[in-house]
C-alpha positions in Angstrom: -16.0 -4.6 -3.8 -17.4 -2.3 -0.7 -14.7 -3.6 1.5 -10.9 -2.6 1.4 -10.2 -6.5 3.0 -11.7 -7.3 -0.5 -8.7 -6.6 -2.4 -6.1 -8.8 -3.0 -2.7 -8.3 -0.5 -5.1 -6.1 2.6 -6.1 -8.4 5.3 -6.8 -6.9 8.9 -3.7 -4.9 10.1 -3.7 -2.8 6.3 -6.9 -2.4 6.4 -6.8 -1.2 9.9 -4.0 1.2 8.5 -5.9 2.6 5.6 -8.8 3.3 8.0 -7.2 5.1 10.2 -5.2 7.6 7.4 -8.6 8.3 6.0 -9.2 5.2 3.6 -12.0 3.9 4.0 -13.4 2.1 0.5 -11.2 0.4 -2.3 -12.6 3.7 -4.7 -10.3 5.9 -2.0 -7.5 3.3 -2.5 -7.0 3.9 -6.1 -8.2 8.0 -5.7 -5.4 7.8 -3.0 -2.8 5.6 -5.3 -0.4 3.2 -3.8 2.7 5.6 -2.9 0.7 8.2 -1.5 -1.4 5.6 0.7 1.9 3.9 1.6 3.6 7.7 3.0 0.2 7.9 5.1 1.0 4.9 6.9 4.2 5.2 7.4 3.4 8.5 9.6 1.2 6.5 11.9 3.7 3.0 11.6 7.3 3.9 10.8 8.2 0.3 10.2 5.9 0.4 7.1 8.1 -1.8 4.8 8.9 -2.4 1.0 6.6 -5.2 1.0 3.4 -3.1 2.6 4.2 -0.9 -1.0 3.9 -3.5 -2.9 1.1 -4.7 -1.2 -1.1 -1.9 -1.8 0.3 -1.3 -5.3 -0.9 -5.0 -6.1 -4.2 -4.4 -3.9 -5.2 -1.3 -6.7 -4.0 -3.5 -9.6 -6.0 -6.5 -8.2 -2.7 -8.8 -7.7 -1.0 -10.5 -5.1 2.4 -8.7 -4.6 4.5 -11.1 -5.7 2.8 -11.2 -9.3 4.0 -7.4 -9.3 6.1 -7.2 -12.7 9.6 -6.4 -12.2 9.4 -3.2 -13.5 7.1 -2.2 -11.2 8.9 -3.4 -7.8 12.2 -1.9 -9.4 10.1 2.0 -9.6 8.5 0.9 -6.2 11.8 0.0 -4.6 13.7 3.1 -5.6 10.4 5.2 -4.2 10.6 2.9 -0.5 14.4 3.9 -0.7 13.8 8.2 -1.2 10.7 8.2 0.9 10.9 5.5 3.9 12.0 7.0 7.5 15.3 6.4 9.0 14.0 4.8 12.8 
């Protein structure tokens, strides 16, 4: 996969995200990690939601957000609660 619109959950407006934070290759996707990707973004879009998380977390992991187990949206979901801006 060259492309970050390769991976599973990033389709034009993510990968238009991830470009402009300095992401430019699914290999800086998973160097980055999900979290750390997601904080990026939500400097540049402060309406960055839950479900752009788990997006990208299911985008390294090569599944579609909703096949996230829940153990990982419940450690995803407490992250989006201590990190997301108050807009």
């Amino acid at each position: 996969m060259n492309k970050l619109t390769d991976l599973p959950n990033i389709g034009p407006k993510i990968s238009a995200q991830l470009h402009q934070v300095g992401i430019h290759s699914p290999e800086q996707l998973l160097e980055t990690g999900s979290r750390e990707a997601w904080l990026l973004i939500q400097k540049i879009d402060p309406s960055a939601c839950y479900n752009r998380l788990c997006a990208l977390e299911g985008a390294m992991l090569g599944l579609r957000r909703h096949e996230l187990t829940p153990q990982v949206r419940i450690s995803l979901k407490e992250f989006y609660k201590n990190n997301k801006i108050k807009i």
